[in-house]
C-alpha positions as CSV (number, residue, x, y, z in Angstrom):
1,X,0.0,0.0,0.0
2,X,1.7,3.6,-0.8
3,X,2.2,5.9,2.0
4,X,-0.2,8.5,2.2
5,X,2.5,11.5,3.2
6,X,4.7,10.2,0.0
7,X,1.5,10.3,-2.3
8,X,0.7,14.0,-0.1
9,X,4.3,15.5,-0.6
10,X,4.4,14.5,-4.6
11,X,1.0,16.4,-5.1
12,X,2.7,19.0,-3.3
13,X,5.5,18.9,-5.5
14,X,3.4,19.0,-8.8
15,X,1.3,21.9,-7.0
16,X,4.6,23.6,-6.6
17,X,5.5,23.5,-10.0
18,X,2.2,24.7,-11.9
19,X,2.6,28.3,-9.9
20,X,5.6,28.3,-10.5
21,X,4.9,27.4,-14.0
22,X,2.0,30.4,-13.6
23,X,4.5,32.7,-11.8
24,X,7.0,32.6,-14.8
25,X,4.2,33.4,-17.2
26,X,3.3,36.2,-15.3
27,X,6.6,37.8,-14.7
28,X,7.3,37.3,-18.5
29,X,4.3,39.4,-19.2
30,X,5.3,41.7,-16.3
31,X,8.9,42.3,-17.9
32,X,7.2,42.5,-21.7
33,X,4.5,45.6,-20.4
34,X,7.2,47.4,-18.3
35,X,9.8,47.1,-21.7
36,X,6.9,47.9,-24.1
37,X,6.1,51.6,-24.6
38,X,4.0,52.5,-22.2
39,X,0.5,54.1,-22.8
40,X,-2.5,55.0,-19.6
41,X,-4.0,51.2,-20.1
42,X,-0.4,50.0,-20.0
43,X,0.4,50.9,-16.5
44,X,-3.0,49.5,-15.4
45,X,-2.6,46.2,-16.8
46,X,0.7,46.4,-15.3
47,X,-0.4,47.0,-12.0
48,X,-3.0,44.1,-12.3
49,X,-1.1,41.5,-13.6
50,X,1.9,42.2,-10.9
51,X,-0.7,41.9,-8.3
52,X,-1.5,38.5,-9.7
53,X,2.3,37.5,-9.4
54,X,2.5,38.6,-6.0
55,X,-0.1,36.1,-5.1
56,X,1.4,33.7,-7.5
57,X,4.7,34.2,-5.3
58,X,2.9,33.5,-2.2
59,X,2.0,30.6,-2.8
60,X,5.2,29.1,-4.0
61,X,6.6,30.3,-0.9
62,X,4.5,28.4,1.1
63,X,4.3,25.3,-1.3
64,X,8.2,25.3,-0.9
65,X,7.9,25.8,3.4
66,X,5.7,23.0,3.3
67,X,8.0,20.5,1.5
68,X,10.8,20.2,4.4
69,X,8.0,20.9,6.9
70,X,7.0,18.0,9.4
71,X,2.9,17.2,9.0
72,X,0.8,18.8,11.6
73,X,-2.4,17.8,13.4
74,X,-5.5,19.4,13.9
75,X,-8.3,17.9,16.0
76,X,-12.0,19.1,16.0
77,X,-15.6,18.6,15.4
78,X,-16.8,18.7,11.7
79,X,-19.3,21.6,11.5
80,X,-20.0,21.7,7.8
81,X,-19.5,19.5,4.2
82,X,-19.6,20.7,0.6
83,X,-18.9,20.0,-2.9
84,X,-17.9,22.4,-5.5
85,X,-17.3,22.4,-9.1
86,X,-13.9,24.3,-9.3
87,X,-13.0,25.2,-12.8
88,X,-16.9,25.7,-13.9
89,X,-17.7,21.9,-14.2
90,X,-14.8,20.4,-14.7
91,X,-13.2,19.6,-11.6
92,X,-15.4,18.5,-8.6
93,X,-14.1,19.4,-5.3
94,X,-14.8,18.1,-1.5
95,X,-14.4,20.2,1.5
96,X,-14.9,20.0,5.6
97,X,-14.8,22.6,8.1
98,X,-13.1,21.5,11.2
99,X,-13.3,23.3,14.1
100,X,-12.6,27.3,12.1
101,X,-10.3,25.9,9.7
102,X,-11.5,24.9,6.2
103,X,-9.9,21.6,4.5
104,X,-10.2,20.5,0.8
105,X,-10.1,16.4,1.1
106,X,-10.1,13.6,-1.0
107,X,-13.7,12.1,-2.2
108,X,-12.6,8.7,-0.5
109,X,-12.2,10.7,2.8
110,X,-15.6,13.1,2.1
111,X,-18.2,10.0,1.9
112,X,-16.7,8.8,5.3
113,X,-16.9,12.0,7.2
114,X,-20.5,12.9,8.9
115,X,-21.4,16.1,10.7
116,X,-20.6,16.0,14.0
117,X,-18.2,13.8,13.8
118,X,-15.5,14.6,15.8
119,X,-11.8,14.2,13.2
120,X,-8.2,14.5,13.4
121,X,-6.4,16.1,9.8
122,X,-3.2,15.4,9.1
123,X,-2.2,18.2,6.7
124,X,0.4,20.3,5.7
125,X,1.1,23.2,8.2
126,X,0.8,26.5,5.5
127,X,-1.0,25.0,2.9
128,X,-3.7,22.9,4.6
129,X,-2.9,20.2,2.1
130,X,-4.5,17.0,3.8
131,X,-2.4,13.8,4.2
132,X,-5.4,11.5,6.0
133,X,-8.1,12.4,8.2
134,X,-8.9,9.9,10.9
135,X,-12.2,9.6,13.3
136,X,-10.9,10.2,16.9
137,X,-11.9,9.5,20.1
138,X,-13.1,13.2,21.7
139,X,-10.9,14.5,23.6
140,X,-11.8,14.9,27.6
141,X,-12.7,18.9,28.2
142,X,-10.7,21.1,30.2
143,X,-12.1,21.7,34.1
């Protein structure tokens, strides 16, 4: 059976590479409209589109962080389930809300997962990428 943090960390990887992939494209186009001459719309367009690499660069930053970074644990009850359609209909996606912190998981994982059910996610620390996600005994409440 393949381990589930291997499988986890080479998803990472390829999510890595498509912004950076993204983040190239965008600087290209940054460096082409800053060369070019310049009109209004120009500067507009350039201010746009180096917003969208700033983003792009955020995430790479925190796709690369979460590569040497140890898995971490979260622990709670599951308030709330949906699907969504990402990319208009091409690309269904399944997602839990533990506790205040929102998880996109695998459709395997979804159709085991009830509400109020209490969970523990094994995920990636900055990305929230989810390794597993187990049903756990609840924990005894503080006095």
């Amino acid at each position: 059976m393949p381990d589930p943090e291997a499988i986890a960390r080479a998803s990472l990887r390829r999510s890595m590479l498509i912004y950076l992939l993204l983040l190239a494209v965008d600087l290209l186009v940054v460096v082409s409209l800053a060369l070019g001459s310049g009109s209004g719309g120009a500067y507009v367009t350039l201010s746009i589109v180096g917003l969208v690499g700033l983003l792009l660069a955020y995430y790479v930053v925190q796709h690369v962080q979460d590569l040497g970074a140890p898995l971490a644990e979260s622990e709670g009850v599951v308030h709330r389930l949906w699907t969504r359609a990402d990319l208009i209909i091409a690309w269904q996606s399944y997602y839990v809300l533990v506790g205040r912190t929102v998880f996109r998981v695998k459709p395997e994982d979804y159709i085991h997962l009830k509400l109020d059910m209490y969970v523990k996610v094994v995920h990636f620390p900055r990305t929230l990428n989810v390794v597993s996600v187990h049903e756990a005994p609840r924990g005894v409440p503080p006095a």
